[in-house]
C-alpha positions in Angstrom: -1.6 -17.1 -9.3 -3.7 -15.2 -6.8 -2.7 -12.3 -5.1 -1.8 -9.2 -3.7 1.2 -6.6 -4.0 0.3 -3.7 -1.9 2.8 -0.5 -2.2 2.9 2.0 0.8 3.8 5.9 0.1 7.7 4.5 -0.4 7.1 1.8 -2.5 4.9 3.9 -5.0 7.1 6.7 -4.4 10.5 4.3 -5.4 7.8 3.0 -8.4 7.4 6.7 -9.6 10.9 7.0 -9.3 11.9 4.0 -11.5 13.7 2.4 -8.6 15.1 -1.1 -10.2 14.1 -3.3 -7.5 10.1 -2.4 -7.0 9.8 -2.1 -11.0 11.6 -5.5 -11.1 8.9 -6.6 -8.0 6.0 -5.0 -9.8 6.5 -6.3 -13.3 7.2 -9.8 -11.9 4.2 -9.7 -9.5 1.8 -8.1 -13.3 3.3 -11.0 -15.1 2.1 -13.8 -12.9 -1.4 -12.0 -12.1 -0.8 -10.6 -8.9 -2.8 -7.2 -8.7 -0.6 -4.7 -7.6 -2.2 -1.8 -5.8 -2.1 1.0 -3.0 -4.7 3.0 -1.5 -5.8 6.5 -2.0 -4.9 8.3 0.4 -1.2 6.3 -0.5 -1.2 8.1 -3.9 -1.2 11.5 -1.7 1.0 10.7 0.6 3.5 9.6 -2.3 6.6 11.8 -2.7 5.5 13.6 -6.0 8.5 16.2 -6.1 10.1 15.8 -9.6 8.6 13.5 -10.8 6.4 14.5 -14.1 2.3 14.2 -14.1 2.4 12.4 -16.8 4.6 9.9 -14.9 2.4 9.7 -12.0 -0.4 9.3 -14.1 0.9 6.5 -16.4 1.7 4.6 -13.0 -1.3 4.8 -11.2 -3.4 3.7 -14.7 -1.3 0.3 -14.0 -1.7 0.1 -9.8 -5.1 -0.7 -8.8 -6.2 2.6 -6.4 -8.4 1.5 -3.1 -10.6 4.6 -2.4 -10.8 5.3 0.8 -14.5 5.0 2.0 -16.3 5.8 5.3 -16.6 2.0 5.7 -12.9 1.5 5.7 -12.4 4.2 8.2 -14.5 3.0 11.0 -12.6 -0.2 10.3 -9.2 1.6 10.6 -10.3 3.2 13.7 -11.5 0.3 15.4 -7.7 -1.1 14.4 -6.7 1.7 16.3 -8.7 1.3 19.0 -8.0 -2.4 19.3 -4.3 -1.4 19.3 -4.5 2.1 21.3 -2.7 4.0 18.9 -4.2 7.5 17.9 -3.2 10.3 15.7 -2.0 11.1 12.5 0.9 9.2 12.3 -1.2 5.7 12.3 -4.3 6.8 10.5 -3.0 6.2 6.7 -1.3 3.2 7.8 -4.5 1.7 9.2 -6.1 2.4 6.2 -3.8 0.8 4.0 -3.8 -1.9 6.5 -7.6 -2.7 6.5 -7.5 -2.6 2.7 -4.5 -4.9 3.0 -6.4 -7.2 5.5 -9.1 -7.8 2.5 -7.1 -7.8 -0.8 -7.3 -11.3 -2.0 -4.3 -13.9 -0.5 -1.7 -14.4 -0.5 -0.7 -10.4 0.4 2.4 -8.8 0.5 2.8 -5.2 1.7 6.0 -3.5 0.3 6.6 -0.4 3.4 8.8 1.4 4.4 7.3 1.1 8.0 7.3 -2.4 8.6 6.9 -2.8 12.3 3.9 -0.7 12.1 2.0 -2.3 9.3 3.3 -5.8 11.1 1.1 -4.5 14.0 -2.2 -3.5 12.3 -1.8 -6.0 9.3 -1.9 -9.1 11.5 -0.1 -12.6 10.4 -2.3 -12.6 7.1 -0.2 -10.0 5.2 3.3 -10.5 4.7 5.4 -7.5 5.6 8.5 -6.4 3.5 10.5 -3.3 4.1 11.8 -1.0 1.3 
């Protein structure tokens, strides 16, 4: 099956953490060859305290990692634009929301900011809070 699992800064950060649910999500979504991934600027924005390197490291080898290019910026700032938000509080979001807009369908975006990402995500990625 076709797919994409996309983890905001709480889902990887609950993923790090070994919460039961998103591991449950993840493995489920591995098993029937959904790629599950985030963005890079996700992976910094991740809560990292306690939690080992090693830890960090062995999940992000199983998470496909969107870098964040100069193409996908103008895109996020035109979302912005479109949408008249400004500032840092969007500008990870709109990111992870272009990327989100072209992973492969169906999408899901796992957030913790749902009515945000609902906004810049359109009705082409499903939205779930966690």
């Amino acid at each position: 099956m076709p797919g994409t699992l996309l983890l905001d800064s709480e889902g990887l950060s609950k993923l790090y953490r070994k919460d039961r649910t998103i591991v449950a999500l993840v493995q489920a979504a591995s098993e029937e060859g959904i790629r599950v991934a985030t963005s890079a600027m996700t992976t910094l924005e991740a809560d990292r305290e306690r939690i080992h390197p090693a830890r960090i490291k062995w999940v992000l080898s199983r998470v496909d990692v969107h870098d964040v290019t100069e193409e996908i910026t103008d895109q996020a700032a035109a979302l912005l634009r479109t949408h008249h938000l400004s500032g840092h509080k969007y500008a990870i979001g709109a990111a992870f929301a272009v990327i989100a807009r072209s992973a492969p369908r169906p999408v899901t975006a796992l957030t913790s900011d749902p009515e945000d990402l609902k906004l810049l995500c359109g009705p082409s990625v499903e939205v779930i809070k966690v």
